[in-house]
C-alpha positions as CSV (number, residue, x, y, z in Angstrom):
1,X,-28.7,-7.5,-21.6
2,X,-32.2,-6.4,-23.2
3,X,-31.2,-8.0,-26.8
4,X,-30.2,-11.2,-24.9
5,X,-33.4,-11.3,-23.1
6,X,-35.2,-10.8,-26.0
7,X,-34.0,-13.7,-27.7
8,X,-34.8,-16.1,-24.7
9,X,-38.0,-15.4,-24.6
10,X,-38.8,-15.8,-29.0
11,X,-36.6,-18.9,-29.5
12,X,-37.7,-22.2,-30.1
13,X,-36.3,-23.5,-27.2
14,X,-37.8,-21.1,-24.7
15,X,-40.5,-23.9,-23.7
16,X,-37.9,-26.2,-22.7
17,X,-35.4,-23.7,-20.9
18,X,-38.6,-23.1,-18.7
19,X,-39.2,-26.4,-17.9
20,X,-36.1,-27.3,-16.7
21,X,-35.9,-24.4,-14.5
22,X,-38.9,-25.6,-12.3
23,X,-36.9,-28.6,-11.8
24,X,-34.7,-27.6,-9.5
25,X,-35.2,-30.4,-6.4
26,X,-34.9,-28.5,-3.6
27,X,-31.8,-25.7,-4.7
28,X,-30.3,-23.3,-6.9
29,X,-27.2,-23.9,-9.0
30,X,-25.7,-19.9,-9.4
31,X,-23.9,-21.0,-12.7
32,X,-24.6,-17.2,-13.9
33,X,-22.9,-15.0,-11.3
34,X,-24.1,-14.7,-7.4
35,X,-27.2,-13.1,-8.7
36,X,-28.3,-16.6,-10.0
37,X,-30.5,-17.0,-13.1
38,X,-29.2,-13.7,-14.6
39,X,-27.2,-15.0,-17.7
40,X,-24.0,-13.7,-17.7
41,X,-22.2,-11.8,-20.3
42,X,-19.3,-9.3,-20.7
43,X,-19.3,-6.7,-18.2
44,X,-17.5,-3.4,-17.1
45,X,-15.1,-3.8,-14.8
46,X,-13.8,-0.2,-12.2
47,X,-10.6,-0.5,-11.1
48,X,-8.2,1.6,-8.5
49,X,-4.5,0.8,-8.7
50,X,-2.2,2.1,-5.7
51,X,1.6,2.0,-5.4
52,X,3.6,1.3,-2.5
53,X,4.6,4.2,-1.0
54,X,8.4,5.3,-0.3
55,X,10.0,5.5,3.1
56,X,11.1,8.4,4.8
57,X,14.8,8.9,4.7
58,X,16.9,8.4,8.0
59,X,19.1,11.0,10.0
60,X,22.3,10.3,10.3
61,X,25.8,11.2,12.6
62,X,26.8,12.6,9.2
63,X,25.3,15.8,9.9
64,X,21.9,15.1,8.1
65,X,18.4,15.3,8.5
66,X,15.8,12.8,6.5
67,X,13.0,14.4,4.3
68,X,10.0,12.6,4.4
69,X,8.7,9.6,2.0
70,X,6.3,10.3,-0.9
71,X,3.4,8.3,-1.6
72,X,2.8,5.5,-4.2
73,X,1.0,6.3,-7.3
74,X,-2.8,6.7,-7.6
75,X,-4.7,5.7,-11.0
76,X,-8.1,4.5,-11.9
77,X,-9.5,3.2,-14.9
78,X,-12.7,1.8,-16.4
79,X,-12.4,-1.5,-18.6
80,X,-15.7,-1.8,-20.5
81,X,-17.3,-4.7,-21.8
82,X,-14.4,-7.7,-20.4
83,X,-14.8,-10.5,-22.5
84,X,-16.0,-13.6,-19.7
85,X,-13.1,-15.7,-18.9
86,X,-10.6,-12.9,-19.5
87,X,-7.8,-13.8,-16.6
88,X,-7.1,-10.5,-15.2
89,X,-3.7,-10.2,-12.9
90,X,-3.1,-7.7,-10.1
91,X,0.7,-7.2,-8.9
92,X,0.9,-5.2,-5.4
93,X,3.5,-3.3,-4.9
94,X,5.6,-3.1,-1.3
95,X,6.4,-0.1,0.5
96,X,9.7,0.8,1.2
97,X,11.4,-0.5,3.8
98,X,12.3,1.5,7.2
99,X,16.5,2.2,7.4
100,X,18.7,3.7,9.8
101,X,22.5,5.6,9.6
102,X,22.2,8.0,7.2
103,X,25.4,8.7,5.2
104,X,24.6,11.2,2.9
105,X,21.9,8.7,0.8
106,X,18.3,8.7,0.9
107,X,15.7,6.0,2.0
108,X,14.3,3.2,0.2
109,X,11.4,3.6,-2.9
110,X,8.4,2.5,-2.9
111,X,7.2,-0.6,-5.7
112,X,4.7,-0.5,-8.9
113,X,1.1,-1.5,-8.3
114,X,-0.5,-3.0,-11.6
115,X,-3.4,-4.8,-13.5
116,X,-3.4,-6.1,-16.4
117,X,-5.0,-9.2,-18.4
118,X,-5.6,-10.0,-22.2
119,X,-7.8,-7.7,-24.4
120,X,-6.8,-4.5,-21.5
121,X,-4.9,-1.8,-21.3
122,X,-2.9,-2.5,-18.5
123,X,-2.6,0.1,-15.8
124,X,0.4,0.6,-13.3
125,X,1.0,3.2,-10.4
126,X,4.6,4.3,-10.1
127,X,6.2,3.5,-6.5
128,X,6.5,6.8,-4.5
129,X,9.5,8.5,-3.9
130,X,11.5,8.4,-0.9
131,X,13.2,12.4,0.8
132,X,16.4,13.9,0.5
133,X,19.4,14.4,2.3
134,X,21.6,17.1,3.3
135,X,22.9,17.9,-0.2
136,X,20.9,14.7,-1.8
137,X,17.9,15.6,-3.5
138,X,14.5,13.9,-2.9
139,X,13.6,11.1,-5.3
140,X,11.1,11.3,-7.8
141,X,8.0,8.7,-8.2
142,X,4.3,8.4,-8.2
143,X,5.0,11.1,-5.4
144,X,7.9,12.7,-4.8
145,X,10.0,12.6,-1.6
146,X,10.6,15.4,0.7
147,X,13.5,17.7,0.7
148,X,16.4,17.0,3.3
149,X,18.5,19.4,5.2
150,X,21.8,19.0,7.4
151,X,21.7,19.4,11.2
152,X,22.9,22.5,13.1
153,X,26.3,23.8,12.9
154,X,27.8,21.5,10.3
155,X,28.2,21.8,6.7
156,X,25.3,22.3,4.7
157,X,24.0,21.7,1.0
158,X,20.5,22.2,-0.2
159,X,18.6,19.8,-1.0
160,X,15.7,20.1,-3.6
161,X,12.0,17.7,-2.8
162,X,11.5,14.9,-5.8
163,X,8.9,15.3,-8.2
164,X,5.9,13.9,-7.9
165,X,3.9,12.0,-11.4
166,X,7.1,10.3,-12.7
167,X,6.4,8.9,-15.4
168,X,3.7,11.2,-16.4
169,X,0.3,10.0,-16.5
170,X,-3.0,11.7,-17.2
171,X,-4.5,12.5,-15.1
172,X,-1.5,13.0,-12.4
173,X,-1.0,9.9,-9.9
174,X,0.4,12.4,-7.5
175,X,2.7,15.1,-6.8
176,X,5.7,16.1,-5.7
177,X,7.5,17.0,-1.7
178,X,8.0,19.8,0.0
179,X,11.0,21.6,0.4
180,X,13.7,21.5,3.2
181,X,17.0,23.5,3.3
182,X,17.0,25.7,-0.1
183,X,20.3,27.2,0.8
184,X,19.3,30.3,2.8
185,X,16.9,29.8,5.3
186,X,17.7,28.0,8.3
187,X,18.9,24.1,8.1
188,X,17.4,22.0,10.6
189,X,14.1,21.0,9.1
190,X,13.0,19.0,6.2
191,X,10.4,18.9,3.5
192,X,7.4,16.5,3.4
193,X,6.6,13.8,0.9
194,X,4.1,14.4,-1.3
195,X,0.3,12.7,-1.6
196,X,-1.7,11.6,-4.2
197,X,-4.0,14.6,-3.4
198,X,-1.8,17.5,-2.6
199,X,2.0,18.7,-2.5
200,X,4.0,17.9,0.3
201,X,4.5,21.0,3.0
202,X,7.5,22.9,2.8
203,X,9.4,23.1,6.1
204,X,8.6,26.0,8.7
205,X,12.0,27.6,8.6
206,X,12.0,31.7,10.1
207,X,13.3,33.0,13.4
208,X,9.6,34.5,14.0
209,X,7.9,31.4,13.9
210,X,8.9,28.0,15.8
211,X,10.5,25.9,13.2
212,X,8.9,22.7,12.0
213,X,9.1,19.8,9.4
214,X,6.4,19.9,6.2
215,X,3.6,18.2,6.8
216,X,2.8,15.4,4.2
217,X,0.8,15.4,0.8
218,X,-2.8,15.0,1.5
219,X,-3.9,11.5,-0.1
220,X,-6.6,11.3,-2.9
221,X,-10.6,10.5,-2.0
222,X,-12.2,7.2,-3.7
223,X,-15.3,6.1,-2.9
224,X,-15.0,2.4,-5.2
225,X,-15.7,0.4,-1.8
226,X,-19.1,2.7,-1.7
227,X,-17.5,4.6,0.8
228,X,-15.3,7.7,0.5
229,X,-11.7,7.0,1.6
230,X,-8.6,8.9,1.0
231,X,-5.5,6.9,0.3
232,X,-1.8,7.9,-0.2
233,X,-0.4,10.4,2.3
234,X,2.6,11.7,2.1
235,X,5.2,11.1,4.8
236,X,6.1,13.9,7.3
237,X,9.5,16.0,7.1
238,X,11.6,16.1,10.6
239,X,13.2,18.3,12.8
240,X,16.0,18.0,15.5
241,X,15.4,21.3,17.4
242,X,13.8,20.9,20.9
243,X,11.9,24.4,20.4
244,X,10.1,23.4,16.9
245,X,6.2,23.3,16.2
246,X,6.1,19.3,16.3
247,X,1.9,19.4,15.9
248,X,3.4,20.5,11.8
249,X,5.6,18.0,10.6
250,X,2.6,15.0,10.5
251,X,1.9,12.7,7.8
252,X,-0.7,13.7,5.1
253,X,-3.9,12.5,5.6
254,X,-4.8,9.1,4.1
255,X,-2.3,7.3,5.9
256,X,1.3,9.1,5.8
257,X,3.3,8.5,8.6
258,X,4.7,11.1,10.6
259,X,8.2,12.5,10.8
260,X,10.4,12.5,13.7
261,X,10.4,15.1,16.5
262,X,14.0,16.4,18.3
263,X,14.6,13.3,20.9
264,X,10.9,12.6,21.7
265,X,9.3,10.7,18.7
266,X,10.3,8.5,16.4
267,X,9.5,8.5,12.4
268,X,6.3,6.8,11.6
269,X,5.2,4.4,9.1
270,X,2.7,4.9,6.4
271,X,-0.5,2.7,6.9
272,X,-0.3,-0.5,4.8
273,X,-2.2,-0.8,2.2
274,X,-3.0,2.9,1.0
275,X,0.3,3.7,-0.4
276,X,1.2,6.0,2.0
277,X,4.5,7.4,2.7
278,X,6.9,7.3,5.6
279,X,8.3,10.0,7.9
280,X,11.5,11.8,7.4
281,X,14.1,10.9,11.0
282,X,15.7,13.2,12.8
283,X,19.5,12.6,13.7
284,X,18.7,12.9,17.4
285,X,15.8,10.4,18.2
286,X,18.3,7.9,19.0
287,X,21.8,8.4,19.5
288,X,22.8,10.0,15.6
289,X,21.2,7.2,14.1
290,X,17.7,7.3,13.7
291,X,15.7,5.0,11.9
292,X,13.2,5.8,8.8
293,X,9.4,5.2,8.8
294,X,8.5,2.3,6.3
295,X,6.2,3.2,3.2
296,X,2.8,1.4,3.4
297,X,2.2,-1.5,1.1
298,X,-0.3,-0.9,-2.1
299,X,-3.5,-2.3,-3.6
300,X,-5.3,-3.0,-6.0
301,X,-9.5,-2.2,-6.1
302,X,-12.3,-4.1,-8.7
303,X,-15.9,-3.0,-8.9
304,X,-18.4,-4.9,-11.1
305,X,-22.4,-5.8,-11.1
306,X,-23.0,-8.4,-8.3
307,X,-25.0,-10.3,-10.8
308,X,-22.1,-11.3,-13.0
309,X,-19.5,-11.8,-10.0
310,X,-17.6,-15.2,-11.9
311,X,-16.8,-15.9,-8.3
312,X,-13.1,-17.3,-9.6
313,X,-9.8,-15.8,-8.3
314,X,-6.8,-16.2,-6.3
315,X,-4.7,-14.8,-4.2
316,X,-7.3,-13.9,-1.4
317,X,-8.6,-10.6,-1.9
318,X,-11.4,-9.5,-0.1
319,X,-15.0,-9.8,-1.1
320,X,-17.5,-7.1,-0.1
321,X,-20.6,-5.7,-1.7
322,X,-22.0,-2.0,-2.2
323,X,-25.4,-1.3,-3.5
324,X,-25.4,-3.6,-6.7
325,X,-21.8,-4.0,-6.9
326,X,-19.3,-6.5,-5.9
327,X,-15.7,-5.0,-4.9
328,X,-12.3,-7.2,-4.7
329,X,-9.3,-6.0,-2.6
330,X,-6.4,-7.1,-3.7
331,X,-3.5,-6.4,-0.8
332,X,-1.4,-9.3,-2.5
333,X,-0.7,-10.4,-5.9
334,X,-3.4,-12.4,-7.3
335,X,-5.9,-13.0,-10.3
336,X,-9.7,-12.7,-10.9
337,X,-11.6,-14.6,-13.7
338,X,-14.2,-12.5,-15.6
């Protein structure tokens, strides 16, 4: 910006750039940004990218017990010097939707959050995994899902939690669930999903201690709004037993949604639009078929000087300001022109 200036003020022109200036009848045309008579020119642009997270995975008649969703996939990146009029695109992904009779299958992924736009590397956040099963083993994603576990007194098969940072970025978008039945300890309980911050909990299974689903990953801090907020809990893991801890098997902070509780409360959803994940069901909430908590939606964050805010996009996002920056959130799919 200094060399720019600096040739304004020695050119040849200079005298008549001024004069037209002072002729401005009565308002101000802000053809250079919002900042108005700043000239404009390339600019770096911050960006946080966040998946949709997974839901939990159902209980089910078929002697099984849900493990709860993992989060979407958290990643930021700086783009420096974006040419002006680069068209940059932001695709949001969904959470994954709540389901209900589990039959030995888990519950429904989350979706990729990217950006992308000529002359950039585009960025993408992997979808988070959704839990396990009795015998099924929690899915893999930008967090991984929790592991499942069968219900009392039927047959039982472990099931392992999903890894989390699938595909494998640098550094991690998130990590992997917690564990549910691992073959020995007690069955009843499952695993948490994980956050874009932490592991999900393992589930609380002893006969000294009151038996509990994992609590969810704790989501990742960002402050690009200008305020810290964490984003992309980990669903909670479940439990069908009366007598369990149910102040354990929560959702991760940053949004995750908790897991079910014996008969007395149903799975949760993650929040929308942090990427959280879902809680794990129980098959007793409701009659042996007990419905999944839906993985919250992603989004997509920009940051760039006020003074150079182009001012041209679609899809709605939301404008706010922080200090001498402008911040777009996108919570559907949409484009902003540098």
């Amino acid at each position: 910006m200094r060399d720019i200036k600096n040739k304004l003020t020695s050119s040849k022109n200079t005298k008549n750039i001024q004069s037209r200036k002072g002729k401005s009848f009565g308002y101000q045309v802000l053809g250079f940004g919002a900042g108005g008579g700043i000239p404009r020119a390339p600019y770096d642009i911050n960006f946080l990218v966040i998946a949709g997270g997974a839901a939990g995975t159902p209980g089910g008649g078929n002697n099984t017990q849900g493990g709860g969703g993992g989060a979407g996939g958290f990643r930021t990146a700086t783009e420096t010097e974006v040419a002006l009029d680069t068209v940059i695109t932001m695709v949001i992904g969904a959470g994954g939707a709540s389901s209900t009779a589990n039959n030995y299958a888990t519950g429904n992924n989350g979706v990729a959050s990217q950006f992308s736009g000529s002359g950039l590397t585009t960025i993408s956040s992997a979808g988070g995994g959704s839990g396990g099963a009795n015998g099924v083993l929690g899915l893999a994603g930008g967090c991984g899902g929790g592991g499942g576990a069968p219900s009392a007194g039927g047959p039982a098969a472990p099931s392992a939690p999903g890894a989390g940072n699938t595909p494998s970025t640098s550094p991690a978008q998130g990590f992997g669930g917690g564990l549910g039945f691992d073959g020995a300890r007690q069955r009843t309980t499952t695993g948490g999903g994980g956050g874009t911050g932490a592991v999900g909990g393992n589930s609380i299974q002893s006969d000294g201690v009151p038996n509990a689903g994992g609590i969810g990953g704790a989501g990742a801090a960002s402050s690009i709004t200008g305020s810290s907020v964490q984003y992309g809990g980990g669903g909670g893991g479940c439990s069908d037993q009366p007598g369990s801890d149910n102040t354990q098997n929560v959702g991760g902070a940053g949004g995750g949604g908790d897991g079910s509780f014996s008969t007395s409360r149903a799975a949760g959803a993650g929040t929308v639009n942090t990427g959280s994940g879902g809680g794990g069901a129980s098959r007793l909430f409701t009659a042996n078929s007990s419905a999944s908590g839906a993985g919250g939606a992603g989004v997509v964050f920009l940051s760039f000087p006020t003074s150079q805010f182009s001012g041209t996009s679609t899809g709605s996002p939301t404008v706010t300001t922080s200090g001498a920056n402008t911040i777009l959130e996108f919570t559907g799919n949409g484009t902003y022109t540098v």
